[in-house]
Every structure is written in structure tokens, then in C-alpha cells.
C-alpha positions in Angstrom: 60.6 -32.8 0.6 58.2 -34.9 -0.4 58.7 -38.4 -1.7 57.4 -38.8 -5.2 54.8 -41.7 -5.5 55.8 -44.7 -7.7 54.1 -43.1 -10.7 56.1 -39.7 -10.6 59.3 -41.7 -9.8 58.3 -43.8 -13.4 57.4 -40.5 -15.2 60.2 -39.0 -14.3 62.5 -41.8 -15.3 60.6 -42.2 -18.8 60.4 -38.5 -19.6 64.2 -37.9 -21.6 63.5 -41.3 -22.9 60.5 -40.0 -24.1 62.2 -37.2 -25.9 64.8 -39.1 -27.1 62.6 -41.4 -28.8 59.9 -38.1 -30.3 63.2 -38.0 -32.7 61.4 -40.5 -34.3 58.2 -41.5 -33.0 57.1 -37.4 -32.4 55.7 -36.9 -29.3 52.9 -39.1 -29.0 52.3 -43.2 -27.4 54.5 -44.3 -29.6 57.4 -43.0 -28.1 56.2 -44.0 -24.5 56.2 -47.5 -25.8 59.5 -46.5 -27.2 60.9 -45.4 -24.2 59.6 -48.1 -22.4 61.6 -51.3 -24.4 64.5 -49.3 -23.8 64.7 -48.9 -20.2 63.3 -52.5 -19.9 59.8 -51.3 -18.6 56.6 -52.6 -19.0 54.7 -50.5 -21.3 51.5 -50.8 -19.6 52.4 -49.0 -16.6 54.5 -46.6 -18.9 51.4 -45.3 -20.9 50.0 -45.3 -17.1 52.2 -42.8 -15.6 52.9 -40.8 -19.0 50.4 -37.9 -20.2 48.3 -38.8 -23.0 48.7 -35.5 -25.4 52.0 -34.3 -26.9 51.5 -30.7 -24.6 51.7 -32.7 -22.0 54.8 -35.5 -22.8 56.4 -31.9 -23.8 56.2 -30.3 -20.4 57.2 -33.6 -18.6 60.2 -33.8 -20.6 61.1 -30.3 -19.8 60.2 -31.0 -16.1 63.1 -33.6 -16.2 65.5 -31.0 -18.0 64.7 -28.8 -14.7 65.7 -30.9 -12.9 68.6 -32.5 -14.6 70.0 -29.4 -14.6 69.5 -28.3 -10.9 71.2 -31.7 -10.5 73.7 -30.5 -12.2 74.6 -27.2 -10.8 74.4 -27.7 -6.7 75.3 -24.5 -4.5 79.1 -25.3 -3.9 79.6 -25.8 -7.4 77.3 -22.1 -8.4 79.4 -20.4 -5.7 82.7 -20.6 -7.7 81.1 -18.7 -10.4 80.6 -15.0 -11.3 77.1 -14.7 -12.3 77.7 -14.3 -16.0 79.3 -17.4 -15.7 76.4 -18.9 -13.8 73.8 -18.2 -16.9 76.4 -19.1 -19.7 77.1 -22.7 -18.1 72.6 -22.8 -16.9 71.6 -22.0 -20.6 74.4 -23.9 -22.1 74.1 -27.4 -20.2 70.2 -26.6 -20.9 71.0 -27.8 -24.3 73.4 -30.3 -23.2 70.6 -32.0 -21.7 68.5 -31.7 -24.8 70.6 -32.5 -27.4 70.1 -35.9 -27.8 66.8 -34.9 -28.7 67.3 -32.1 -31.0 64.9 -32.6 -33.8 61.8 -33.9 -31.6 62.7 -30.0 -29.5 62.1 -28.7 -32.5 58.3 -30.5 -33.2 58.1 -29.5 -29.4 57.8 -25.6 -30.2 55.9 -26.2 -33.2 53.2 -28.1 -30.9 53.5 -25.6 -28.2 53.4 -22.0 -30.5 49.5 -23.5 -31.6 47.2 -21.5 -29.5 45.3 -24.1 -27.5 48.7 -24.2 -25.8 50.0 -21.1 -25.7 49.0 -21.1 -21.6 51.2 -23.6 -21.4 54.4 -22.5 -23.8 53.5 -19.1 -21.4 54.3 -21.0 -18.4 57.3 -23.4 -19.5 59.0 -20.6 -20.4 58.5 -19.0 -17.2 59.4 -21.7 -15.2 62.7 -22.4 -17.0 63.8 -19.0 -16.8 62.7 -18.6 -13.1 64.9 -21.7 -12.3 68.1 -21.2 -14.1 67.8 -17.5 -12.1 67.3 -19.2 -8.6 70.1 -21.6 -9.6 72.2 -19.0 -10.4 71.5 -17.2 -6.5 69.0 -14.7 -7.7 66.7 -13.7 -4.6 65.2 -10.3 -5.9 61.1 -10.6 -5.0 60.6 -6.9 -6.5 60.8 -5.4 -9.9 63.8 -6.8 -11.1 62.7 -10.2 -10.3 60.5 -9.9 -13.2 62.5 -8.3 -15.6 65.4 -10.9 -15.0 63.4 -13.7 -15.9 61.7 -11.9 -18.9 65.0 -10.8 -20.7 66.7 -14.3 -19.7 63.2 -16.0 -21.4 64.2 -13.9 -24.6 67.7 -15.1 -24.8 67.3 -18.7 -23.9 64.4 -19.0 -26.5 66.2 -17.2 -29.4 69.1 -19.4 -28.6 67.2 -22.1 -28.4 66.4 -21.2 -32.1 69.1 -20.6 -33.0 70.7 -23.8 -31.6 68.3 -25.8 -33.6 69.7 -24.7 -36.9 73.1 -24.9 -36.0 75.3 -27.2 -37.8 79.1 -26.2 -36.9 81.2 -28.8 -34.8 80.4 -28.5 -31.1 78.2 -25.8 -31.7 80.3 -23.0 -32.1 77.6 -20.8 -33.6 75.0 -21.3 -31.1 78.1 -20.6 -28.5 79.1 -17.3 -30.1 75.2 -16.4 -30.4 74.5 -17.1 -26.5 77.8 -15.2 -25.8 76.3 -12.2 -27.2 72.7 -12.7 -26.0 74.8 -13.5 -22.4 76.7 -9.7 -22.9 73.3 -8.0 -23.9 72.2 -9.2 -20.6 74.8 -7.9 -18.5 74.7 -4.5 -19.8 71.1 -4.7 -19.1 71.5 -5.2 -15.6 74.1 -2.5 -15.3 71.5 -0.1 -17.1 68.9 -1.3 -14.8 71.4 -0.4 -11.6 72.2 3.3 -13.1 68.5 3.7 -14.1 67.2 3.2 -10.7 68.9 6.3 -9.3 67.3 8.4 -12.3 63.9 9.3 -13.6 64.5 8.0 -16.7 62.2 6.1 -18.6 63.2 2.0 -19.1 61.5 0.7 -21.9 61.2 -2.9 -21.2 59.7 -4.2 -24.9 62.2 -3.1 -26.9 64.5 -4.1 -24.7 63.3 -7.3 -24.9 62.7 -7.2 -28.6 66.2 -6.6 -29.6 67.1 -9.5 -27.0 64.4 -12.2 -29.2 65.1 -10.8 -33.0 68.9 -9.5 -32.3 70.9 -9.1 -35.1 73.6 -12.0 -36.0 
């Protein structure tokens, strides 16, 4: 692997500092500079190595949440677990990372759902859900490789969602919410397994619809 240049290693050590601080500042130079006095760097070369638009601070904030969280999860450690396992603890130490900065995650989506970026929300999404599935062991390179990712996109971002409103000690809510979305998903790839033998017709949208608007 590559060695990141001096910039990317500075970006990458700015960019949950960055979030952190878009509690406050919101996602903009302001909490670069932020960032900066905090980690003792000098904020010249930290508005140097940083994006310049909040789209972009966003995705290099969730860059470093990838790979906080592959960090976090190395093969030996995967191994031990059954895959519903794997997801719960991927999506669940997702927001681990993030929590300490909750409320600037939620300007984040609000930034991302306007539709110059919606190329890019398209793609973050993507991205997280294709990682947490390769962390988890997933190899599949044929239908279900798509389908994995798009029901596991539905159930992080609606408990993403529902993670931001949570208020309960610990988040139990947001817990019990992922545990369902987590259930859903198994019994999807169960359907998926007995479906393939049949001529059945799998209707992937509203499969994916009850996953993003379940009921609570």
C-alpha cells in the first residue's frame, strides 16, 4: 500500500477533529481552524490540506469514520463473529465513532440531501455500505453483491436517523431500532437463498422501502 503524502496524513488527522468541532462552528473554515488549535497545528497548512466546501469536509470526515472503523474490526477479531453479529457491532461502532459529533452529522445530511450533492450523498452511502460488507467477509461479485449493500444502505441510514433523535441513556432506542432493522436483514438473505431455487418474483423496492420507512 501506498504511503499517504504529508498532506493526506494531515487531512486524515484533522478530519474527526473537523467534525467534532462542525458541532459548533458547522462544517465550514471555521472549524478547520478549530480543529487546528486543538491538535496544536498550524492552521495555515490545516486550511491547506482540508477541502474548502462543507460536501467536501463532510466526505473527508466520513473517509476517517471508514477507516476508524476497519481499524477497529481486523480479520481475527471478524472471524469470531456470526455474521449478524458482524453488521450489529459494523453499524453500531459506526456511531460510536460519530457520536461525538452528533449534531454537526445531523447538518451533514441536511447539506448532503441538497441536490448539487446528491452525486455525492449517492456515493458515501455506497461506499459505507460496501465497506462494512467487505469487513464483515462478504465476497459475492454477482447479484447479491448489490442487493447486500442496497438493503444494508437502507438500514444504516434510517438508523442513522433514528440515532439522531434518540435521547435514552446509552442509546437504547436506536439499539432496539438497529436490532430490528439487523432481523429484517437476515430474513432477507434467507428469502433471497430460497428464492433463488424458484421462479418467483423478488421485488427489491419494497423491500427496500419497508427497510428505510419501517414501522417503530
Amino acid at each position: 500500500m501506498d504511503q499517504p503524502s504529508p498532506l493526506e496524513q494531515l487531512r486524515r488527522r484533522l478530519a474527526l477533529a473537523v467534525g467534532e468541532n462542525a458541532v459548533f462552528d458547522g462544517w465550514s473554515q471555521a472549524a478547520v481552524d478549530s480543529a487546528a488549535a486543538q491538535l496544536g497545528i498550524d492552521p495555515v497548512q490545516a486550511r491547506l490540506a482540508m477541502p474548502k466546501t462543507a460536501a467536501g469536509l463532510i466526505d473527508t470526515y466520513i473517509q476517517e469514520v471508514d477507516r476508524g472503523l476497519e481499524a477497529s474490526f481486523p480479520p481475527d477479531r471478524i472471524a469470531t463473529m456470526k455474521i449478524r453479529e458482524r453488521i450489529r457491532a459494523l453499524v453500531w461502532h459506526r456511531l460510536e465513532i460519530m457520536g461525538p459529533a452528533r449534531e454537526a452529522i445531523r447538518r451533514a445530511l441536511a447539506t448532503l440531501a441538497m441536490p448539487q450533492n446528491a452525486p455525492l450523498a449517492l456515493r458515501i452511502s455506497w461506499r459505507s455500505a460496501d465497506q462494512m460488507w467487505r469487513l464483515a467477509g462478504d465476497t459475492s461479485t454477482d447479484f447479491n453483491h448489490y442487493t447486500k449493500r442496497m438493503t444494508l444502505g437502507a438500514v444504516y441510514g434510517s438508523t442513522l436517523l433514528a440515532w439522531l433523535d434518540d435521547q435514552t441513556e446509552g442509546w437504547t432506542d436506536t439499539a432496539a431500532f438497529l436490532d430490528r432493522r439487523i432481523d429484517d436483514v437476515m430474513k432477507f438473505e434467507k428469502f433471497k437463498a430460497e428464492w433463488r431455487g424458484s421462479g418467483d418474483h423478488l421485488s427489491i423496492t419494497r423491500f427496500l422501502g419497508r427497510l428505510r420507512y419501517p414501522p417503530r
